[in-house]
N, C-alpha and C positions, 0 to 999 in steps of 0.2 A: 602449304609451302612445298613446290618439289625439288629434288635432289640439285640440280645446277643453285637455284636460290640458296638453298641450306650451304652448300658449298661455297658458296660466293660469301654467307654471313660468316662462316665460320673461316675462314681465310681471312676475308679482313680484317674481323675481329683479333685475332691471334697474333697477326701482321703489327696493327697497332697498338696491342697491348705487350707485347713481348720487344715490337721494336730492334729488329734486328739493326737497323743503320743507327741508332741510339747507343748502341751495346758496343757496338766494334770498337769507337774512341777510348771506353771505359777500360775495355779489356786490352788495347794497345799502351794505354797507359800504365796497365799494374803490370802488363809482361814486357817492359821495352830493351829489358835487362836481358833477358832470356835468351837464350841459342833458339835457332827454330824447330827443334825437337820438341824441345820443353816446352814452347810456345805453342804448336801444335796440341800436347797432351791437354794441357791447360782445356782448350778450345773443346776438343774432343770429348774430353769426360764431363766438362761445364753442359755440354750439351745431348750428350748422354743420358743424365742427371736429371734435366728438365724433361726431356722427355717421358722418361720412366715416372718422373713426380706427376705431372702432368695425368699420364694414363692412370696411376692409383687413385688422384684425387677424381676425376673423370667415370671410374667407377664405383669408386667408394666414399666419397669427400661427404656427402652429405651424413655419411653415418660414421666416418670421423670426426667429425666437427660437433656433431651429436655427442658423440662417447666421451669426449674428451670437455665437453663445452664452450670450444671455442667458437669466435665470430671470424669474420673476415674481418671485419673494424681493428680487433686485436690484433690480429695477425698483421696490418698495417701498419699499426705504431711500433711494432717487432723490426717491421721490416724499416721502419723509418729512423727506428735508433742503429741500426748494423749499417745502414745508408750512412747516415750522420758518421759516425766512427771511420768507415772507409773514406768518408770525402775531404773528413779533417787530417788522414794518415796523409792523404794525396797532397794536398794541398802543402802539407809539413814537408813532403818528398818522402817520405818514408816507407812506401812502398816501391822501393828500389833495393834489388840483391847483384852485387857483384860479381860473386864467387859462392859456389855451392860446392858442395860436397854430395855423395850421390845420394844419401840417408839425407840430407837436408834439400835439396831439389827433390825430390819426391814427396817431403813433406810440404813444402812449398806449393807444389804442384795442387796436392790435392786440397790444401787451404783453398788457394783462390778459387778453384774448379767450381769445388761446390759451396762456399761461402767467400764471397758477395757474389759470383759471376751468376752459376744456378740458380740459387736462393740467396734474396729476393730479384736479384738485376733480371734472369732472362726469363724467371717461374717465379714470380712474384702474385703479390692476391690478385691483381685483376685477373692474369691469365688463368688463375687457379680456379678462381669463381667461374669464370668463362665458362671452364674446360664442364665444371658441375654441372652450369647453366645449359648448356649445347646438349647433354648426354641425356640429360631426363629433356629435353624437347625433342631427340632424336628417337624417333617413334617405330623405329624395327631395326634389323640387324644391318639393311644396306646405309640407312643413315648413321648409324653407330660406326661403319666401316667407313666411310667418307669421312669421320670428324676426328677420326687415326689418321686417317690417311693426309687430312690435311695440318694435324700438330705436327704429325711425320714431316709435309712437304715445310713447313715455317720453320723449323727445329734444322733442316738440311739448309734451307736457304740463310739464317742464321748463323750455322759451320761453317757455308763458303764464305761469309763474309769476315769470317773471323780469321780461316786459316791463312785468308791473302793480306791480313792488315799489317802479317810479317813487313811486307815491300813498304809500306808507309816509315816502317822504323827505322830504314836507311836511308831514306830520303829528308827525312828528320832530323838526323844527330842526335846528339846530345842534348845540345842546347832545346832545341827544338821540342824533344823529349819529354826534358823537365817543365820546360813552358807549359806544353799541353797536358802535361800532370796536374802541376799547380789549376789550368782555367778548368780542366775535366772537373778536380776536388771542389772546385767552389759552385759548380753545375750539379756535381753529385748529392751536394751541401743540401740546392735548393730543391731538391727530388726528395731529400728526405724528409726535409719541413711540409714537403705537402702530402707526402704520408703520414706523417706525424697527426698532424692536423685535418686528413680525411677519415683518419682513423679515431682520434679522438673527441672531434664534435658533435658526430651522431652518439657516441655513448654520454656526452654532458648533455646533449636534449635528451636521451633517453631519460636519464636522472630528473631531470630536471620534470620530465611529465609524468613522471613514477612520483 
């Protein structure tokens, strides 16, 4: 395989697993409340976050997962039950803040950032596996350099999409707001059930051949 191919798999792949036009709705939905400061932080360190997750597991994931003995299967039903909890908040409205105080928008802040938006919505197992997959088939340093460079370029193309989804939330309202919260939640709902269940079925046939 040479460098443009490798390039081309690892872009798409990352594209589609991570889902930057998937993510935007989700993350305009839990920030629709927010000033666009706070909206922007959100965006910024959610993506920050993955990135950084991304390159550790990328270099070291296969002998964390080792150390620790976890699977990705696990890590799916983790991420399917944090799914679930966020889609049913949504769906309640309850992921909506009126009025913050500066100690509480900061902590707000960094809740969503990196829990649901980072982990698992935009650095979730597929990407994570990817990132492992990509790095040990990344056969010298210039390929290793390309499959940065392109988490880097998915991870920026992902930002822009987040920092403009501001302009949606005016166009929106209120009412509009709450709509797309509630059908986000019951979207988010079924994202989690098939985590749930991509992660738990291969450990009930493992069982079950053991």
């Amino acid at each position: 395989m040479n460098y443009f191919e490798f390039a081309l798999l690892a872009f798409t792949s990352f594209f589609t697993l991570i889902n930057p036009l998937g993510v935007m709705p989700i993350f305009l939905s839990m920030t629709s409340q927010m000033n666009t400061v706070s909206r922007n932080k959100v965006a910024i360190k959610a993506i920050v976050t993955s990135f950084l997750i991304l390159l550790v597991f990328a270099f070291s994931g296969q002998i964390l997962f080792k150390f620790f003995s976890i699977t990705v299967d696990s890590f799916r039903i983790v991420g399917g039950i944090i799914f679930f909890k966020m889609g049913y908040d949504m769906l309640q409205a309850k992921i909506v803040h009126q009025q913050y105080s500066k100690e509480q928008e900061a902590e707000v802040v960094n809740d969503i950032a990196i829990t649901p938006l980072a982990i698992p919505m935009i650095c979730g197992p597929g990407a994570i596996t990817n990132s492992i997959v990509l790095m040990e088939d990344a056969e010298n340093l210039i390929s290793k350099s390309i499959l940065i460079g392109i988490i880097l370029l998915v991870c920026l193309i992902t930002l822009g999409l987040l920092l403009g989804a501001g302009r949606f939330v005016k166009l929106l309202g209120d009412t509009g707001n709450k709509v797309m919260m509630k059908l986000m939640g019951l979207i988010v709902m079924v994202i989690a059930v098939e985590f749930f269940l991509s992660g738990l079925i291969p450990i009930i046939k493992n069982l079950i051949n053991s």
